[in-house]
C-alpha positions in Angstrom: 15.4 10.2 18.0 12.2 11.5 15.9 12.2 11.1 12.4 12.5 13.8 10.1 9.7 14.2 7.2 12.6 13.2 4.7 13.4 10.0 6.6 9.1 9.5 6.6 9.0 10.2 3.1 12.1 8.0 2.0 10.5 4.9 4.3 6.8 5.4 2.4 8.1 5.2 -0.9 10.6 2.3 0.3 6.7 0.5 1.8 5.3 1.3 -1.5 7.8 0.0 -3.5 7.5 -3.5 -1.5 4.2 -3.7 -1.6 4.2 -3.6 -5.4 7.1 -5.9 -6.1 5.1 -8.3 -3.5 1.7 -8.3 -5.3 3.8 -8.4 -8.4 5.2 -11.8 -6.5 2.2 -13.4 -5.8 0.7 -13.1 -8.8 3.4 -14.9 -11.1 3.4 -17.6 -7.9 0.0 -18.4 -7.6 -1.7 -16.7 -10.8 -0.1 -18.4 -13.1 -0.1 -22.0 -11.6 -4.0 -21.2 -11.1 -4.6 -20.6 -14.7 -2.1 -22.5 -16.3 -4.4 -25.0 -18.1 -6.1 -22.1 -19.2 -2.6 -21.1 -20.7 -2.5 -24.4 -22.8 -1.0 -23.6 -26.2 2.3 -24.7 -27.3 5.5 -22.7 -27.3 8.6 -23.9 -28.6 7.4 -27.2 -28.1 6.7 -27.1 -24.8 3.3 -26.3 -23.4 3.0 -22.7 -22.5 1.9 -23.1 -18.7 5.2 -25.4 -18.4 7.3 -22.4 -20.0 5.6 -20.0 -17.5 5.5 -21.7 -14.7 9.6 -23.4 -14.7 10.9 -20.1 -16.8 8.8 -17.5 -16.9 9.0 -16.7 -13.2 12.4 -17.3 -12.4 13.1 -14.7 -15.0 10.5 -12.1 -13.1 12.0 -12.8 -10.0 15.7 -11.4 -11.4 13.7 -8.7 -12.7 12.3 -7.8 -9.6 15.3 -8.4 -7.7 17.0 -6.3 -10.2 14.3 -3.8 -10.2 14.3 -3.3 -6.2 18.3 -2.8 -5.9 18.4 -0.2 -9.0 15.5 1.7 -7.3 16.4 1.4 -3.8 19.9 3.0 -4.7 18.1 5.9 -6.4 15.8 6.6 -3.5 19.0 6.0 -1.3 20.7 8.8 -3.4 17.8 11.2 -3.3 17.6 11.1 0.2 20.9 11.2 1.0 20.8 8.1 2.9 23.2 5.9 0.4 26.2 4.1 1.4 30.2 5.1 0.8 31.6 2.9 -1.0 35.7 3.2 -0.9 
């Protein structure tokens, strides 16, 4: 079976996408930790690199999470690829 240059197109963009939300990943994982004394002012009481590093990327991680299924269903759409639902 050869792929089609829709199916090519729809996979680069799906490659793309991953490769974003994965630098996007390791950047709150191991940025922040890295400079989080750099990061020390207070915030809400609680120092900001605490905030960041226990909060702060569990909510990026929903956000990418969220971001990938919303775009992946688009892309799915557009290609014509998506799934029937009953």
């Amino acid at each position: 079976m050869y792929a089609t240059d829709n199916h090519r197109l729809y996979w680069r963009k799906n490659r793309i996408a991953i490769a974003v939300l994965l630098l996007i990943w390791f950047v709150v994982t191991f940025g922040v930790s890295y400079f989080a004394r750099d990061l020390s002012f207070s915030f809400f009481g609680w120092p900001f690199s605490f905030w960041m590093g226990a909060q702060g990327s569990l909510l990026v991680y929903c956000l990418i999470i969220g971001f990938y299924a919303w775009y992946m269903n688009r892309l799915d759409t557009a290609h014509g690829v998506e799934e029937e639902g009953d």
